[in-house]
matplotlib code that plots the C-alpha trace (Angstrom):
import matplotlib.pyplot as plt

x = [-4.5, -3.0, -4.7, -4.2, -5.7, -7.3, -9.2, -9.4, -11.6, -13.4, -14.9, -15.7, -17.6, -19.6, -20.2, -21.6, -24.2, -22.1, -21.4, -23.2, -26.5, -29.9, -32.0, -31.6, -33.7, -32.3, -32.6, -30.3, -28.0, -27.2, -26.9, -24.5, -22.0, -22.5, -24.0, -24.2, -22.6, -26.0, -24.4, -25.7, -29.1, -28.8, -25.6, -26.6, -29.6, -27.3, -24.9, -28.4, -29.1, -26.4, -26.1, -29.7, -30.3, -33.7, -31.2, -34.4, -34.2, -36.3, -36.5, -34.0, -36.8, -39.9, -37.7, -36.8, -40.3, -40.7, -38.0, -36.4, -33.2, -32.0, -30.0, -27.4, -24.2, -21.9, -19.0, -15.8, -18.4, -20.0, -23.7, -25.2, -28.2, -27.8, -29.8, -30.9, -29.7, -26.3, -26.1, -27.0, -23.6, -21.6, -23.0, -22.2, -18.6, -18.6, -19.8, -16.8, -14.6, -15.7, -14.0, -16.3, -14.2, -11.3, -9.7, -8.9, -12.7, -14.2, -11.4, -13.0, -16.3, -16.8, -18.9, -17.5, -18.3, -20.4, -22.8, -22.3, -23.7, -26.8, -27.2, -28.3, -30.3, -32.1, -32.4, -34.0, -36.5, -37.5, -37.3, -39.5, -42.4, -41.6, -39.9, -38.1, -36.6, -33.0, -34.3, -36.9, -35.2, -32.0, -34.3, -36.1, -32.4, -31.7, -34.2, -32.3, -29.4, -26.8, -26.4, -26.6, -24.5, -25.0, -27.4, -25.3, -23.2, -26.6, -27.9, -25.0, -25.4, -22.1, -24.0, -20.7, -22.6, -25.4, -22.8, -21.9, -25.5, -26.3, -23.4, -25.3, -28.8, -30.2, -31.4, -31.2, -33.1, -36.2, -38.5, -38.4, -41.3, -41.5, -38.2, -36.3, -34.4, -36.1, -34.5, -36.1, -34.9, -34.1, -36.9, -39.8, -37.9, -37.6, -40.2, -38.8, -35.9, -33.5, -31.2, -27.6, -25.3, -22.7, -19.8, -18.4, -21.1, -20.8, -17.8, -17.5, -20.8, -19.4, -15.9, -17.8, -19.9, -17.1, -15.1, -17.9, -18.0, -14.5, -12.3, -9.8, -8.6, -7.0, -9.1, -6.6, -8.7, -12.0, -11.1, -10.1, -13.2, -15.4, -13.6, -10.5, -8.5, -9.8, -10.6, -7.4, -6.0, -6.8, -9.8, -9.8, -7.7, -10.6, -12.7, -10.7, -10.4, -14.3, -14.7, -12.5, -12.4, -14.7, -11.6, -9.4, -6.1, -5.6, -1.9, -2.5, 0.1, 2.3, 0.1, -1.9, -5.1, -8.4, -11.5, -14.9, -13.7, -17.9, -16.4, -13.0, -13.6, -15.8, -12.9, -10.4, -12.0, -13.1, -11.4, -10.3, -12.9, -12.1, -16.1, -16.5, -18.5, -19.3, -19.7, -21.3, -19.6, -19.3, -19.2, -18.6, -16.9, -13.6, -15.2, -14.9, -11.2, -10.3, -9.0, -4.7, -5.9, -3.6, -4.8, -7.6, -6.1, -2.9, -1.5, -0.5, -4.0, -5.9, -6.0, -8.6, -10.4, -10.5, -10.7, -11.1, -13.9, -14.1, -15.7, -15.4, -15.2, -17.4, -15.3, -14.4, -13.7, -12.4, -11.1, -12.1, -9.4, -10.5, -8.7, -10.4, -13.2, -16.4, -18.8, -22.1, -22.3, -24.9, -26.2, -22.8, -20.6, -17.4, -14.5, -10.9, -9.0, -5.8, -2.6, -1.2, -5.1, -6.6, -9.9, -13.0, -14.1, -17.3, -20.1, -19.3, -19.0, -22.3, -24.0, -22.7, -24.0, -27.1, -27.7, -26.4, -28.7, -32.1, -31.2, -30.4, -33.5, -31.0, -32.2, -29.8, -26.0, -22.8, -19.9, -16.8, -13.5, -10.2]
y = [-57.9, -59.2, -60.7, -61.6, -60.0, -63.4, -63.3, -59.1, -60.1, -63.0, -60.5, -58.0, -61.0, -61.7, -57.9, -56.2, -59.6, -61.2, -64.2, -65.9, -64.9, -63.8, -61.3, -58.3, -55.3, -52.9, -49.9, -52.0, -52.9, -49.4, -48.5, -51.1, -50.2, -46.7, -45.9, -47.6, -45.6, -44.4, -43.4, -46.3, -47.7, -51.0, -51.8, -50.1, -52.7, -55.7, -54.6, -54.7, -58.0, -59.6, -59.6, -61.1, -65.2, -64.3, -61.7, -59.3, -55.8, -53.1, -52.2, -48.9, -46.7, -47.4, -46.6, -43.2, -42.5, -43.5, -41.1, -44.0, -44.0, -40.8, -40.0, -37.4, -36.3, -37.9, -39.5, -37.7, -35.9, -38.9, -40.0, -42.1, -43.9, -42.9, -43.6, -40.4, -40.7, -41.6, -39.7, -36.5, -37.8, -38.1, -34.6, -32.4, -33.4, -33.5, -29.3, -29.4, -29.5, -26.4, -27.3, -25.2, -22.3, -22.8, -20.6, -23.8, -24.9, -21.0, -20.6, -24.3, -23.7, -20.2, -19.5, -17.7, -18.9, -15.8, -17.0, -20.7, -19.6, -17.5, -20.5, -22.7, -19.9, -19.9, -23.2, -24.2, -22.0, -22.7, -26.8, -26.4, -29.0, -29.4, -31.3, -29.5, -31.1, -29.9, -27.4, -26.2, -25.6, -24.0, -21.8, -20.7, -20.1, -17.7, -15.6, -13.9, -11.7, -13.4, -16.5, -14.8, -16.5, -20.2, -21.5, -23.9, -25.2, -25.3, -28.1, -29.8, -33.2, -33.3, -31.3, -29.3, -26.6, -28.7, -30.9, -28.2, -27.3, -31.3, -31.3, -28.6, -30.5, -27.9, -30.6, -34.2, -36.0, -36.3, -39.5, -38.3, -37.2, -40.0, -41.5, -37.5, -36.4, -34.4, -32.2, -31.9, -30.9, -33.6, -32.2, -32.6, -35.7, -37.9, -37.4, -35.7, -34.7, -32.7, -31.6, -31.7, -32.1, -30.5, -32.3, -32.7, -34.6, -36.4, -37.1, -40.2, -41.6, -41.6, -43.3, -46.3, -46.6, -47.4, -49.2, -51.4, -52.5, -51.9, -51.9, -52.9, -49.3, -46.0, -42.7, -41.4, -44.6, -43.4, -39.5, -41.0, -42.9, -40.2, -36.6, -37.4, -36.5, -32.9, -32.9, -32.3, -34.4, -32.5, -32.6, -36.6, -37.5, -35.9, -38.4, -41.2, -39.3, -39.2, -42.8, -44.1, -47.5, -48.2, -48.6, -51.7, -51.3, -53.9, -55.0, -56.8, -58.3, -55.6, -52.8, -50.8, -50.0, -50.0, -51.9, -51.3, -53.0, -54.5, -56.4, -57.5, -61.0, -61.4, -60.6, -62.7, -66.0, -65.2, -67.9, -67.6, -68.5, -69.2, -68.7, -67.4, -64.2, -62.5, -58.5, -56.4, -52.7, -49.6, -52.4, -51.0, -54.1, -52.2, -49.0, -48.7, -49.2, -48.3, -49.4, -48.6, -51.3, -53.9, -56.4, -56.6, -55.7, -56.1, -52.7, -54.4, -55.0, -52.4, -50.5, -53.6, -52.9, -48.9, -47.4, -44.0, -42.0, -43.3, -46.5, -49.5, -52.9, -55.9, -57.8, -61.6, -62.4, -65.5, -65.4, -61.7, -60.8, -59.5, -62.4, -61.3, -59.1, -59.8, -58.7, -60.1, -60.6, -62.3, -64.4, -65.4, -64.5, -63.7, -63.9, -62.6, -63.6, -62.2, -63.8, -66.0, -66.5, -69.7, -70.3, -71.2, -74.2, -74.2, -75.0, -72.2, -69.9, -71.3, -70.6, -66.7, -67.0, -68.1, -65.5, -62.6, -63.6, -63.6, -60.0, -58.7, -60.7, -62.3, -65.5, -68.4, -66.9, -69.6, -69.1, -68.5, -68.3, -66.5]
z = [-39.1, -42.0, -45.2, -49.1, -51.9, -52.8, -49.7, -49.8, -53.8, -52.5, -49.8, -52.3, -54.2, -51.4, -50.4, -54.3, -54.3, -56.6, -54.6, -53.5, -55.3, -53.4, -55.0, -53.1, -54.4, -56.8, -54.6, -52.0, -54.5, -55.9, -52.3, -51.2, -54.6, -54.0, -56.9, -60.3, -63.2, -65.5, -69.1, -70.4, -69.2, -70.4, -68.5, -65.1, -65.3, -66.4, -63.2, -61.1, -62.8, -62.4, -58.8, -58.3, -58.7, -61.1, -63.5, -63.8, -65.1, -65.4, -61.6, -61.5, -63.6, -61.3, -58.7, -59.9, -60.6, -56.6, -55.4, -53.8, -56.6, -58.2, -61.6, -61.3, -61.9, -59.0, -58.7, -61.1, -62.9, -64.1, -64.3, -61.8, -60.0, -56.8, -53.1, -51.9, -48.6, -49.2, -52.6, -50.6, -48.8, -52.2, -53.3, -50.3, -51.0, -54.2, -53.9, -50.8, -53.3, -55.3, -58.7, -60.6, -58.9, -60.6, -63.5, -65.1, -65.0, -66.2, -69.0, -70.2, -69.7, -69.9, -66.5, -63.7, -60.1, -59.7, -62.9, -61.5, -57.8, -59.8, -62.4, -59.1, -57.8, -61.1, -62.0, -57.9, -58.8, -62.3, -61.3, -58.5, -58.5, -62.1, -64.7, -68.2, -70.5, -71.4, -74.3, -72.2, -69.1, -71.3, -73.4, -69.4, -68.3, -71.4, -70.9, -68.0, -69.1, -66.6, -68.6, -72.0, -75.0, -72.6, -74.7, -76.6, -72.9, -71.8, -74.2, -74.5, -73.9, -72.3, -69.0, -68.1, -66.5, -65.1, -63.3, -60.7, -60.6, -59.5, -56.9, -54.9, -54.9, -57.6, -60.3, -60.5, -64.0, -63.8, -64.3, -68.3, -70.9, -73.8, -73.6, -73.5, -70.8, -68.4, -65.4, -61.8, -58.3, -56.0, -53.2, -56.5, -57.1, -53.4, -50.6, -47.2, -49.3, -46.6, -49.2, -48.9, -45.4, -44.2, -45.4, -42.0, -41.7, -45.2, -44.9, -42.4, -43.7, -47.2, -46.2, -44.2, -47.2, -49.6, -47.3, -47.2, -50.8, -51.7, -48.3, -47.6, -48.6, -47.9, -48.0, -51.3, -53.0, -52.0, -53.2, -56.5, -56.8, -55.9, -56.9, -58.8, -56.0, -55.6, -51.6, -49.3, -47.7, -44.4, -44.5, -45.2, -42.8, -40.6, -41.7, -40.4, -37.1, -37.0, -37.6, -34.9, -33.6, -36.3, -38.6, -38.3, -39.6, -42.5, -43.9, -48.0, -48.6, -47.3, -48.3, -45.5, -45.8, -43.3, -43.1, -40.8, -37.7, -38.2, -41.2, -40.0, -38.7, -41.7, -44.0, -42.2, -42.0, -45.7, -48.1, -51.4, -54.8, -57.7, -58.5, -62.6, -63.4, -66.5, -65.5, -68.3, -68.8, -66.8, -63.6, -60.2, -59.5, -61.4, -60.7, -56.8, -56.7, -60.2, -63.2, -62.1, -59.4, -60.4, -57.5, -60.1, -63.4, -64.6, -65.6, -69.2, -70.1, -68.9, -72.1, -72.9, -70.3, -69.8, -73.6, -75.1, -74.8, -70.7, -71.9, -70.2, -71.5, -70.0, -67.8, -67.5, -63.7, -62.2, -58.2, -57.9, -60.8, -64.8, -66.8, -70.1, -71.9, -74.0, -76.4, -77.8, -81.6, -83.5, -80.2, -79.7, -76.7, -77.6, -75.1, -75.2, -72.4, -71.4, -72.6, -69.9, -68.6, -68.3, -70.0, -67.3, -67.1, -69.8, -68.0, -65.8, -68.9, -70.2, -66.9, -67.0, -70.5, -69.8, -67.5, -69.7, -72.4, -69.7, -68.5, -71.9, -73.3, -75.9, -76.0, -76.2, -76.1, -77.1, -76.4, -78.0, -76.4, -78.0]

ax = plt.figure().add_subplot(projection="3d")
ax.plot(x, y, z, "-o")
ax.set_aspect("equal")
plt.show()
């Protein structure tokens, strides 16, 4: 089966609710991506807006408080809104990989995996049917003479010791006390919670899910997306085995790859768009397959797009590829489109605008093109 990446990002469109536009319910959304990247609140409810016709927010904290999204440390360490059934998934590999074990990790951090293993111990028990915030559940923690002199790791809003912790299902955040963060355990958290699988078990589930929002793709993409590379490749290619004839091998443009053999007709009668959107920051859309994805973004401009400090620029998109960036100034929408990239037609831009500015509660946006 062979196909082209303008048909391969058209698909993708269609699949993350971008194209064409329903209003799908938050909690399906963040399933269907995988996850939606939490660091900042106000661009994990733009991504959820922007992929439903009415652009409301505000549906990702009643959620939590539901137990039917959770907000954890997931994907390479980062923060997330997560489904509990397939974050449960993302976690047990996420613990497979035991990167917390490493002398690399305990000369950075200063926790051996012995202190790591009694730190979960701990912390199930102190979280149980409760929620801390992080000085209170730190200053609990300190009390026992095993995790003496981790105060300061311990409140750190960075959460390098709680991230191992969240991997193993031992805390998640909790639905939070006056707008402060607040720690729980996922089984206080989400109703029937069966805590974490084994990842043999994981593993396949975990696969189809990506492929389904980001397939075409190889299982190397889907380790970078979810552990920076750290499970082996073993133990991956035992994934594929398990799936089976549920993969269909998939040639881009020269380029193997595999798709769920469910979506292959889909994807090859899929034609190519040249559909406008305007994707707010820390979007999955770049997320799933990475920012060295040059099918998406050129290698020469994706400094623009991927900055220091891991942030990630809102994205202009035309035809499934990032063409330029934005920002919002003053009520004005400010593009930057890539040298060599032609500007969208405006009333497409004003439409994106339009939207922007109901989900962020902006008011009228214009827009500015450079």
């Amino acid at each position: 089966m062979k196909v082209s990446w303008n048909q391969v990002l058209a698909w993708r469109l269609r699949r993350q609710y971008l194209e064409p536009l329903a209003d799908p319910d938050p909690v399906e959304v963040v399933g269907r991506l995988c996850g939606v990247q939490a660091q900042v609140t106000s661009s994990a409810e733009l991504a959820i807006a922007l992929r439903r016709e009415s652009a409301d927010t505000g549906g990702l904290v009643p959620a939590l408080a539901e137990g039917a999204l959770m907000k954890t440390w997931a994907m390479r360490g980062t923060l997330h809104w997560i489904t509990p059934e397939k974050g449960a998934d993302f976690l047990s590999l996420l613990a497979s990989a035991r990167t917390w074990e490493k002398p690399a990790w305990t000369r950075e951090f200063g926790a051996t995996p012995q202190q790591v293993a009694a730190l979960v111990e701990k912390v199930s028990e102190i979280l149980a049917g409760v929620e801390l915030t992080r000085e209170e559940l730190a200053a609990e923690l300190v009390r026992d003479k095993r995790f003496a002199g981790m105060e300061a790791q311990l409140k750190s809003g960075w959460g390098a010791l709680l991230k191992p912790l969240a991997w193993q299902g031992a805390l998640c955040h909790g639905s939070g006390q006056g707008g402060r963060i607040t720690f729980t355990s996922p089984s206080t958290l989400v109703p029937g919670w069966k805590g974490l699988p084994d990842p043999a078990e994981a593993g396949p589930r975990a696969l189809a899910a990506y492929l389904g929002a980001y397939g075409p793709a190889g299982p190397e993409l889907f380790d970078a997306w979810l552990s920076r590379g750290s499970l082996r490749k073993t133990v991956l290619r035992a994934f594929m085995a398990d799936l089976g004839d549920r993969l269909t091998d998939v040639e881009v443009e020269g380029r193997p790859a595999y798709v769920l053999t469910e979506h292959a007709d889909e994807l090859a009668a899929t034609e190519p768009t040249r559909s406008v959107h305007l994707l707010g920051g820390f979007d999955q859309y770049i997320l799933g397959p990475g920012t060295k994805a040059e099918e998406i973004l050129p290698q020469e401009h994706r400094s623009k797009v991927s900055k220091t400090a891991g942030w990630i620029s809102p994205l202009v998109v035309v035809g499934g590829r990032i063409t330029g960036v934005w920002d919002v100034t003053d009520h004005q929408l400010n593009l930057t489109l890539f040298p060599g990239s032609s500007a969208p037609a405006r009333k497409d831009l004003e439409a994106e605008a339009g939207r922007i500015a109901r989900a962020s509660g902006l008011g009228r946006l214009t827009v500015q093109v450079s």
